[in-house]
C-alpha positions in Angstrom: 25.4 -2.9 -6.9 25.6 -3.6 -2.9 26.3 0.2 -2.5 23.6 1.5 -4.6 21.4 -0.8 -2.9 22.8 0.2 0.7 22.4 3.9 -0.4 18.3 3.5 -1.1 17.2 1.0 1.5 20.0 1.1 4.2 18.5 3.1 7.5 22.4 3.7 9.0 22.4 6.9 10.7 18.6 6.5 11.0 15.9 6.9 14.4 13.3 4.9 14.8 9.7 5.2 17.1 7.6 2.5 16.5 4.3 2.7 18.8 2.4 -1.1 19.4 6.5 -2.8 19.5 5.3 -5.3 22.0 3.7 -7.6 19.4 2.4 -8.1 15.9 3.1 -6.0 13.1 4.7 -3.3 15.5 7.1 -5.9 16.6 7.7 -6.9 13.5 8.5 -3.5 12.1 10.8 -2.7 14.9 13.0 -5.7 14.3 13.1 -5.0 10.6 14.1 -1.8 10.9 16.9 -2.1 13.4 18.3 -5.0 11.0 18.3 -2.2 8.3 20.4 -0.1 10.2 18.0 2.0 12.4 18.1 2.8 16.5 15.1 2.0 16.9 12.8 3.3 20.4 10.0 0.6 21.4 6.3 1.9 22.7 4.2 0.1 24.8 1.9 -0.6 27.3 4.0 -3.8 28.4 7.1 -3.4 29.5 7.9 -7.0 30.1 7.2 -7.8 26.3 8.8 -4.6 25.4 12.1 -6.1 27.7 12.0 -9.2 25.4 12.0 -7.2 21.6 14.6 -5.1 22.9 16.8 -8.2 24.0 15.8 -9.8 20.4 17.3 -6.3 18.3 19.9 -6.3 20.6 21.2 -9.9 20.1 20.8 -9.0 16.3 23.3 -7.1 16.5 20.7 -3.9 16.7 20.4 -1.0 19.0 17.4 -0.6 20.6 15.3 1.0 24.1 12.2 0.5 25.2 9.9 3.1 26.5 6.9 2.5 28.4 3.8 4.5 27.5 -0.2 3.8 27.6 -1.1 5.6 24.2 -4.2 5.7 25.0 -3.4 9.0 27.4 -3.4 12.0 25.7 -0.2 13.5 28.0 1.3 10.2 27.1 1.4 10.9 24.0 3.6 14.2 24.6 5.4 12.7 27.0 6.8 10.0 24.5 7.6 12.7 21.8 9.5 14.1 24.5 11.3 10.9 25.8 12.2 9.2 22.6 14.7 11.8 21.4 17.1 11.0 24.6 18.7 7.5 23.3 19.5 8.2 20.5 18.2 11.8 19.0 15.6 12.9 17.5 13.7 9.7 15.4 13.5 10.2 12.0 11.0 7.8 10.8 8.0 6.9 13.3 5.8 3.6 12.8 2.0 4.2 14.2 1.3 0.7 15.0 -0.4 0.8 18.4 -4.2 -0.5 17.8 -6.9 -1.9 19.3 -10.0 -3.9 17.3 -12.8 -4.3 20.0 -15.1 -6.5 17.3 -18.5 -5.9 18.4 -21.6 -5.7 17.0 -22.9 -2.4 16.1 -26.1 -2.6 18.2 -23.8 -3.3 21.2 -20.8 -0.5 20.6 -20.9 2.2 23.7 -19.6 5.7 23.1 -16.1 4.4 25.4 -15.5 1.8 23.0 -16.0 4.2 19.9 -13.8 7.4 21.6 -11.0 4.7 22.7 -11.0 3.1 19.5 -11.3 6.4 17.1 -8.1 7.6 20.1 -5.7 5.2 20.0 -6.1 4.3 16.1 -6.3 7.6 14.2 -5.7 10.9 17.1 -2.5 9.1 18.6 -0.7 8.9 15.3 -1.5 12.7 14.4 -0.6 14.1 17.4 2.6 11.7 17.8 3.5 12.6 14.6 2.7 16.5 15.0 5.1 16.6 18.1 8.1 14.8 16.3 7.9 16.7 13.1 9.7 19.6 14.5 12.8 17.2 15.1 12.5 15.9 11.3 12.4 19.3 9.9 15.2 20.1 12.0 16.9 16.6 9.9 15.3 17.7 6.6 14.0 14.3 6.6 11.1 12.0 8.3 9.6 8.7 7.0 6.1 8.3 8.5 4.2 4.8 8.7 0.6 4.9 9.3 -0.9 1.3 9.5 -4.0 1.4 7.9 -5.9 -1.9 6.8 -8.2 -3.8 4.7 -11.5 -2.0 6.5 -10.2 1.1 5.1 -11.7 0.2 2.1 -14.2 -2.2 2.8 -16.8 -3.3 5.9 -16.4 -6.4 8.1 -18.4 -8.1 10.3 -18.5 -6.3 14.0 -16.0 -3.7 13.0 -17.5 0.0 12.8 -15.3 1.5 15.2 -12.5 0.0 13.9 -13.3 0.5 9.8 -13.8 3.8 10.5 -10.6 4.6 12.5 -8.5 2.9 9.6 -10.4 4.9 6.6 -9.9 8.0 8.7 -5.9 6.9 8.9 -6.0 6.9 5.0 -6.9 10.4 4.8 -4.6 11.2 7.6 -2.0 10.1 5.6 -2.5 12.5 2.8 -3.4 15.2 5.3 0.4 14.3 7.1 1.7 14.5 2.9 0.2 17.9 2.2 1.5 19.5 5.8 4.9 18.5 5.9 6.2 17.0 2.5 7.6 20.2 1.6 9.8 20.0 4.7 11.4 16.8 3.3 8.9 14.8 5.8 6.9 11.7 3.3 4.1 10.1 5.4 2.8 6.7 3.7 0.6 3.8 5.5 0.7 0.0 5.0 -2.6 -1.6 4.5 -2.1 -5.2 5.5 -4.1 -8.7 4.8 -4.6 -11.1 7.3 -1.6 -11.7 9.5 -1.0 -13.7 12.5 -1.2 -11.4 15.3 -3.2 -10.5 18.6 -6.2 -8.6 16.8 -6.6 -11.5 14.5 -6.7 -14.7 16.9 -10.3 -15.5 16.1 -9.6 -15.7 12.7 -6.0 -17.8 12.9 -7.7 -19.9 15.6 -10.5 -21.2 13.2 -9.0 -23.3 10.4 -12.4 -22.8 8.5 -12.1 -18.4 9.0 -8.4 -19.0 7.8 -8.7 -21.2 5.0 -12.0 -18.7 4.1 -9.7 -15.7 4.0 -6.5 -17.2 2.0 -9.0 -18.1 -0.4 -9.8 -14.1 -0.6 -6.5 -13.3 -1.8 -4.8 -13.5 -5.0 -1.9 -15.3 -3.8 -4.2 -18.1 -2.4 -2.4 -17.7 1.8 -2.8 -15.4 3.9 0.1 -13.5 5.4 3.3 -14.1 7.2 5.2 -11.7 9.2 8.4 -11.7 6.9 5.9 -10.7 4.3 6.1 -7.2 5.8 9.6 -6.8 5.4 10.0 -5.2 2.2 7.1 -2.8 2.2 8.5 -1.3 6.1 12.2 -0.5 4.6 11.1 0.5 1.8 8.8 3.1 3.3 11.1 3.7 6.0 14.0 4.4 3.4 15.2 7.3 1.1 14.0 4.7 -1.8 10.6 6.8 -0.8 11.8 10.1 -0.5 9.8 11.5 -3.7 6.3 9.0 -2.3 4.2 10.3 0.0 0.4 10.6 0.7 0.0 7.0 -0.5 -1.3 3.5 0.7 0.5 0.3 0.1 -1.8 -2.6 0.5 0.4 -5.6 2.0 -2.7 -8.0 1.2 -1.6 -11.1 -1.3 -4.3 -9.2 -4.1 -7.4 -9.7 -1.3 -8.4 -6.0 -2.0 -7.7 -6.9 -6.2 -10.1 -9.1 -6.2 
């Protein structure tokens, strides 16, 4: 049973490029995956936080680099799909979890705040993963994870820019699906709840917002990092080869309800 197991989910072998791996769910993912198996390359603006993920993997046991990058440049961008490949190869399987949430009104949004937000949320992911699909079809295989989220679905308070990046990342999704499936390439996103994380302070930070939000879900809590776990090797995995074009809500049942 172990090597069945090892054969669907295990990520031996496997590379790795997971954008926003300072912190939050990008963190998260990183560390998952490298405990799966996978060399995993780190993307971020912060170097110094980047510095302490890499020394986390690598204390696991994991193999890990960090790499620098402000996503939010468009000859970043290229320059990453560039750079990544010289650790350890070509990456495999690439993570899109770099985001920013800039929660303002809708009377007070500026056309900077839209264009960064739209940038870094939904254009960085295609053209990151435009540039690396050439090294997966060389591999005849690529696991792409979008991070999408509850606002792809449904409007919150002070989050226009942000809701419409994230429904534009489900449709990206399915776009990435139809263009490159057929070269053995699956691109899939995780919707997530509410998690503890840097975009989400002013809800965790107000035990009334908090408690209001558990009560949302299904489950009756909201999320916890190691709730993540399962949904990122599984996507990550050949256990998805034959899913692709989908979204995976990681919510406790918030959107079931």
């Amino acid at each position: 049973m172990s090597g069945f197991v090892e054969n669907l989910f295990g990520l031996q072998g496997r590379v790795a490029l997971v954008t926003g791996a300072s912190s939050g769910i990008g963190r998260r993912m990183a560390e998952v995956l490298a405990r799966a198996g996978a060399e995993v390359v780190l993307v971020a603006r912060r170097g110094d936080r980047l510095a302490d993920v890499e020394q986390a993997i690598t204390d696991g046991g994991g193999n890990a680099h960090l790499l620098t990058a402000d996503l939010s440049r468009r000859d970043e961008v290229a320059r990453v799909a560039i750079a990544a490949a010289a650790p350890f190869g070509a990456p495999d399987i690439l993570v899109n979890a770099a985001g920013i949430n800039p929660r303002q009104p809708a009377d007070s949004i500026s056309w900077e705040t839209w264009e960064a937000t739209l940038h870094l949320n939904l254009s960085t992911p295609f053209f990151l993963a435009r540039d690396l699909a050439p090294g997966m079809r060389a591999k005849g295989i690529g696991n792409i994870i979008n991070i999408a989220s509850m606002q792809s679905f449904r409007a919150f308070p002070d989050g226009a820019p942000y809701g419409a990046s994230k429904c534009g990342v489900v449709q990206l999704t399915r776009a990435m699906a139809e263009a490159w499936s057929g070269d053995g390439i699956v691109a899939n996103a995780v919707a997530p709840g509410f998690f503890p994380t840097e975009l989400t302070a002013a809800v965790f930070d107000d035990a009334k917002v908090r408690a209001l939000h558990a009560g949302r879900t299904a489950i009756g809590r909201n999320g916890e990092m190691a709730d993540l776990d399962g949904a990122t090797v599984f996507l990550a995995s050949r256990a998805a080869a034959y899913i692709t074009g989908q979204v995976l809500p990681v919510d406790g049942g918030y959107t079931a309800k």
